[in-house]
C-alpha positions as CSV (number, residue, x, y, z in Angstrom):
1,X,207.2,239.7,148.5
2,X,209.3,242.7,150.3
3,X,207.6,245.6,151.6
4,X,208.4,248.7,149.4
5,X,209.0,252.5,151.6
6,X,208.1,253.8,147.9
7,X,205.2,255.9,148.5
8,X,202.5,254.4,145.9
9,X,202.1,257.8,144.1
10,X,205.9,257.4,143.1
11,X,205.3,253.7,142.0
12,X,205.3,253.0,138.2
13,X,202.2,250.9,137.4
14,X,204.2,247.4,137.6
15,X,205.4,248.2,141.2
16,X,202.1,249.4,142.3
17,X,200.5,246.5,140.6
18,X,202.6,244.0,142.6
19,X,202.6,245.6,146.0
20,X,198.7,245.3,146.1
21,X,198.2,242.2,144.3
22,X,197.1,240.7,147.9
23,X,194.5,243.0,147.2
24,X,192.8,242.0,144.0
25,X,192.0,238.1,145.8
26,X,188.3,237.4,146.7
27,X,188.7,237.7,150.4
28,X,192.1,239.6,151.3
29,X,192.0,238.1,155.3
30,X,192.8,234.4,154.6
31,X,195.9,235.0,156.6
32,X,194.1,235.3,159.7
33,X,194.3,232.6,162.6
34,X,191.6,232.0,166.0
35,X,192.3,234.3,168.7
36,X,194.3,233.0,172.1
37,X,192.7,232.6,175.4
38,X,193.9,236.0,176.0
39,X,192.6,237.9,173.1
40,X,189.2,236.3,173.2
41,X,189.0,237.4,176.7
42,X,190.2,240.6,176.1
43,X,187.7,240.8,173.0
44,X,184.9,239.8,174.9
45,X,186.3,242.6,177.2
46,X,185.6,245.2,175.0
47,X,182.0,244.0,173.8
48,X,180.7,244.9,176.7
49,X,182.3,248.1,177.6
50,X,179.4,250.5,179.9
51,X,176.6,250.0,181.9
52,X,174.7,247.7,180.9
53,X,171.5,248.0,179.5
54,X,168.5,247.9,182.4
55,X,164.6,248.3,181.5
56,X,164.3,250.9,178.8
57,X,168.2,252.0,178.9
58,X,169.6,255.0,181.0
59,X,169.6,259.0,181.2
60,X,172.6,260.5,182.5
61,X,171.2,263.9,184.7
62,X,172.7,266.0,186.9
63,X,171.8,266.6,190.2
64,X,173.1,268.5,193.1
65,X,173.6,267.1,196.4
66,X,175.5,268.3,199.2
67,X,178.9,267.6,199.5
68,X,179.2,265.6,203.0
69,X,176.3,263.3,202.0
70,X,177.6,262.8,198.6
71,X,180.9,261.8,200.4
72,X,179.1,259.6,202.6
73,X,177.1,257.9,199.9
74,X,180.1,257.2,197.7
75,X,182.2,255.8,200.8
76,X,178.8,253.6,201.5
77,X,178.9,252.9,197.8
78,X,182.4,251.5,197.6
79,X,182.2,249.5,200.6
80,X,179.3,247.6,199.4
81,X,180.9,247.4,196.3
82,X,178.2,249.0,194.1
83,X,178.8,252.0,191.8
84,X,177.2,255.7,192.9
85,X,174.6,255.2,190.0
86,X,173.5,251.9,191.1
87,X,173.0,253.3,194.9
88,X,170.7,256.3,193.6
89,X,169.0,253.6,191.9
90,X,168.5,251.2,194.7
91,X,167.5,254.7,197.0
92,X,165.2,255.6,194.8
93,X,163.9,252.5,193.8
94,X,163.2,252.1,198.2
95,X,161.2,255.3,198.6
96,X,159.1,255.0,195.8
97,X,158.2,251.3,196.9
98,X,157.7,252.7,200.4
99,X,155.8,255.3,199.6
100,X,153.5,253.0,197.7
101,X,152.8,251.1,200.4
């Protein structure tokens, strides 16, 4: 079965009927195959796109902080080879557990 360029509104109802027969079947994705290696991981990729979730989930805020020690704590970030949110985390996460004794 060729494709047809004819745009469907031009069809006549034969040539419409025809180029979406594969339509009218029960389940119109028989023609599928299991992913590769590659597509799986690339799949599984994708599923878990973001943070993920911690606790009760996340707030995104804004907060100032001074410029030098925001460079500083993203250069301390990267060489520990922990995102900016997760060191605010952690930081906070310290001084609260200090605090508490």
């Amino acid at each position: 079965m060729g494709k047809s360029k004819k745009k469907y509104s031009e069809m006549t109802a034969d040539e419409l009927a025809r180029a979406t027969a594969e339509f009218d079947r029960e389940f119109a994705g028989t023609r599928t195959r299991p992913l590769a290696q590659r597509e799986r991981t690339q799949h599984a990729r994708t599923r878990r796109r973001g943070r993920p979730r911690l606790g009760l989930g996340s707030e995104k805020i804004r907060v100032s902080v001074e410029r030098g020690l925001l460079s500083r704590a993203d250069a301390f970030a990267r060489k520990h080879k922990m995102s900016r949110s997760e060191l605010i985390a952690k930081g906070l996460n310290a001084i609260m557990a200090d605090a508490m004794g």
